[in-house]
C-alpha positions in Angstrom: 44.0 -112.3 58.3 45.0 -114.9 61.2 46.8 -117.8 59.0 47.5 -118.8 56.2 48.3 -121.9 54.5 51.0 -122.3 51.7 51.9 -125.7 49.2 55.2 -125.2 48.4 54.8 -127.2 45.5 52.9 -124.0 44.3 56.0 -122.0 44.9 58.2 -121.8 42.0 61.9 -122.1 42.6 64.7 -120.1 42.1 67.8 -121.1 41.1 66.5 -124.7 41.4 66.3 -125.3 44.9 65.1 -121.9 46.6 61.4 -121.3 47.4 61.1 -118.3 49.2 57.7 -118.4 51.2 58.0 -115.4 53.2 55.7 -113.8 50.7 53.3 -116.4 50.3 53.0 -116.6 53.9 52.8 -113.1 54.6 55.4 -113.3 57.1 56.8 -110.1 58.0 58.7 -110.9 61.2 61.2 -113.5 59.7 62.7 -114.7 56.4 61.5 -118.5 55.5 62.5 -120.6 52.7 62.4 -124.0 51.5 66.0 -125.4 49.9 66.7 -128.8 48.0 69.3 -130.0 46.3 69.5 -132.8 44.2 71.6 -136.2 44.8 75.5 -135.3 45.4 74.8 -131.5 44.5 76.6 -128.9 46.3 74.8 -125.5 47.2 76.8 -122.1 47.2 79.4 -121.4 50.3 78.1 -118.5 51.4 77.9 -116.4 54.9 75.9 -113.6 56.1 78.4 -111.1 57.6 77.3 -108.2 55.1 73.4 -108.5 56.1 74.4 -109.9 59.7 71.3 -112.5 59.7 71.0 -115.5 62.0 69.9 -118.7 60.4 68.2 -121.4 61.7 67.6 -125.2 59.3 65.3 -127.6 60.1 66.5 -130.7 58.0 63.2 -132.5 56.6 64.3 -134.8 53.3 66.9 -136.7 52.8 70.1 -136.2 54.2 74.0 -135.1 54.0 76.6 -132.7 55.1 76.8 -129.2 56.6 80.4 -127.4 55.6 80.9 -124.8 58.4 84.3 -123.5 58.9 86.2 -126.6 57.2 84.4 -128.9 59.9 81.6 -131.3 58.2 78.9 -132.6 60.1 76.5 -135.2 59.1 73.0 -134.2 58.6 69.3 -136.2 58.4 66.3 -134.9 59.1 64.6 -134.1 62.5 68.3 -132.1 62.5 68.3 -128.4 63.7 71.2 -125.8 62.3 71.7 -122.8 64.1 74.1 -120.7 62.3 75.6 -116.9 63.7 76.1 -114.6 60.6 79.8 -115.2 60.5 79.7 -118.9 60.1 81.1 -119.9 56.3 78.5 -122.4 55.3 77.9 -125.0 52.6 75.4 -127.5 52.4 76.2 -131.0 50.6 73.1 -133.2 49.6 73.4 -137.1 50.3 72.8 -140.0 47.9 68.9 -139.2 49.1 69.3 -135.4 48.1 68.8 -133.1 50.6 65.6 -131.0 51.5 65.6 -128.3 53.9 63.6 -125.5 56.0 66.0 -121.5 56.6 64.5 -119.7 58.8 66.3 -116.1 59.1 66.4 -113.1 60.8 68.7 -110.3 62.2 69.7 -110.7 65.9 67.7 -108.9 68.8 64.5 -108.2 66.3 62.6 -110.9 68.3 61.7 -109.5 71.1 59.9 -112.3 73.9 57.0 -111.3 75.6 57.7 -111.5 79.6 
C-alpha cells in the first residue's frame, strides 16, 4: 500500500475528544491522534515519564491555553507544541473550543537518512 487517506469524522472518539488514527492510517512509525475539547473544557493533566514519549501538537481549531509546569501559554492554531516526556501538561480550550493534532513517539526511534 503507498497511502492512505483517513476522514476523521469516520473515526469515532474516545472519551469525547480522542481519535486515535494511527490505526486507520496504518502508521506504524509514530502515534497520531486527533484531540478536541469543547468551549472552556479542560483535558486531563497528564505526562509521559512512565512510557517516556515525545509529543509534538499541531494546533488546528480554535484556540486556548497550554498548562506546562505551572506556566500557561496562549495557543491558536498554526501553533506547534513540542513537549519532552517529563513536561506536566494540560490543555485548556478557549471560548472557540480547542482542536488539535499529537503526534508521539519515543526519542531516538527516528532515525534520518544521511
Amino acid at each position: 500500500m503507498t497511502h492512505t487517506i483517513v476522514d476523521a469524522q469516520s473515526v469515532e472518539a474516545q472519551h469525547g475528544v480522542f481519535k486515535p488514527l494511527r490505526q486507520p492510517l496504518g502508521v506504524t512509525a509514530f502515534g497520531i491522534n486527533e484531540l478536541e475539547l469543547p468551549p472552556g473544557a479542560e483535558g486531563p493533566e497528564h505526562d509521559h515519564v512512565a512510557d517516556g514519549q515525545e509529543e509534538v501538537y499541531v494546533i488546528v481549531r480554535g484556540g486556548g491555553t497550554i498548562r506546562v509546569d505551572g506556566t500557561e501559554t496562549e495557543l491558536r492554531p498554526g501553533s506547534y507544541v513540542f513537549m519532552s516526556p517529563d513536561a506536566r501538561r494540560q490543555m485548556v480550550a478557549g471560548d472557540q473550543g480547542l482542536a488539535w493534532v499529537g503526534i508521539g513517539c519515543q526519542p531516538g526511534a527516528f532515525q534520518p537518512q544521511q
